[in-house]
C-alpha positions as CSV (number, residue, x, y, z in Angstrom):
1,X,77.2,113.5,171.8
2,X,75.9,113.2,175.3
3,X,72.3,113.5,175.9
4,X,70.6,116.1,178.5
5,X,67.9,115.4,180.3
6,X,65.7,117.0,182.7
7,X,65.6,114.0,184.8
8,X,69.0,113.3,184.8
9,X,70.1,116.6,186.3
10,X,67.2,116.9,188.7
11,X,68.4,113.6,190.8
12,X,70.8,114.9,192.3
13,X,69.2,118.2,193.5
14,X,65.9,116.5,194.8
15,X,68.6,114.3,197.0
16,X,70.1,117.3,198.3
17,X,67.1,118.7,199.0
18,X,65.7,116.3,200.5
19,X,69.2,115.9,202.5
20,X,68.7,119.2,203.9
21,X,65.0,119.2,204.7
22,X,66.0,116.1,207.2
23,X,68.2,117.9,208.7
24,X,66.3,120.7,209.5
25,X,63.9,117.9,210.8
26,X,66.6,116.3,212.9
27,X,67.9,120.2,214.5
28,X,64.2,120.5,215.5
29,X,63.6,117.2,217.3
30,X,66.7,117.6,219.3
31,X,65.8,118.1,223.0
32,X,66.7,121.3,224.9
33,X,69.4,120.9,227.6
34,X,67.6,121.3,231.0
35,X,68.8,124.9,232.8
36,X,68.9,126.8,229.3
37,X,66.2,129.6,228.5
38,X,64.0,127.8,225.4
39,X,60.6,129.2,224.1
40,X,59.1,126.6,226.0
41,X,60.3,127.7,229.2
42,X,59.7,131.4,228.7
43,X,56.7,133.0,230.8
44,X,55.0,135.9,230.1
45,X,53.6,138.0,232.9
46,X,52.1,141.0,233.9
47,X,53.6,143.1,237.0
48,X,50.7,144.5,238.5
49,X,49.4,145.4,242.0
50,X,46.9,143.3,243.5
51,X,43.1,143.9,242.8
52,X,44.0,146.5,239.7
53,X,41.9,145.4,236.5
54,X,43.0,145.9,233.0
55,X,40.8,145.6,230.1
56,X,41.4,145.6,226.2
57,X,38.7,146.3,223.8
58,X,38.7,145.6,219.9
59,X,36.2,146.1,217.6
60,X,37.1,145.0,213.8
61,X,34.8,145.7,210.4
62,X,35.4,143.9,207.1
63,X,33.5,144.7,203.8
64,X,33.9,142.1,201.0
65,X,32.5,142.2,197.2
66,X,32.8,139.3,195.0
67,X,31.3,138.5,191.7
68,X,31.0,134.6,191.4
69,X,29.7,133.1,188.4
70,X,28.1,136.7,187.3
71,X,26.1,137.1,190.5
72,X,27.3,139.9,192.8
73,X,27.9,139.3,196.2
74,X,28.1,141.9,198.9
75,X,29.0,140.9,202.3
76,X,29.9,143.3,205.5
77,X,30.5,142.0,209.1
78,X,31.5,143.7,212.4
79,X,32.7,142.3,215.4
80,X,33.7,143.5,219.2
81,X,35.0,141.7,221.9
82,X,36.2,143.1,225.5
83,X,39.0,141.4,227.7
84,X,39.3,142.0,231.5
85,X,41.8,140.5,233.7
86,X,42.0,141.3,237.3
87,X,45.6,140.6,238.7
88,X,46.4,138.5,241.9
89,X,49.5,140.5,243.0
């Protein structure tokens, strides 16, 4: 009677796996072909006429309760921030 073993079966996956995760390695290491669009050559910019200002404002608030070790901890922070850019044309 043969004799199953965890081991025994689990060889041969991890070295597929393992097969695979290299290759995925190897398709991401392999430079772009210069003249074709990539994420790296992508720019993102705003069409805007000169001297116009835009400016985004966020204001975020997080409340948090925790019991840690049977002490109760109550903690509650807000926070704001304000963008402006001012295009060139």
């Amino acid at each position: 009677m043969k004799k199953n073993t965890l081991i025994g079966r689990s060889v041969p996956g991890l070295a597929l796996a393992a097969l695979i995760v290299l290759a995925g390695v190897a398709l991401q290491a392999t430079p772009t072909v210069p003249g074709t669009p990539s994420a790296a050559t992508a720019v993102l910019e705003y069409k805007m006429p000169a001297g116009r200002t835009l400016t985004y404002q966020s204001k975020s608030e997080e409340t948090q309760v925790m019991e840690v070790m049977g002490q109760s901890m109550d903690t509650h922070s807000t926070n704001s921030s304000t963008v402006t850019f001012k295009s060139k044309g």
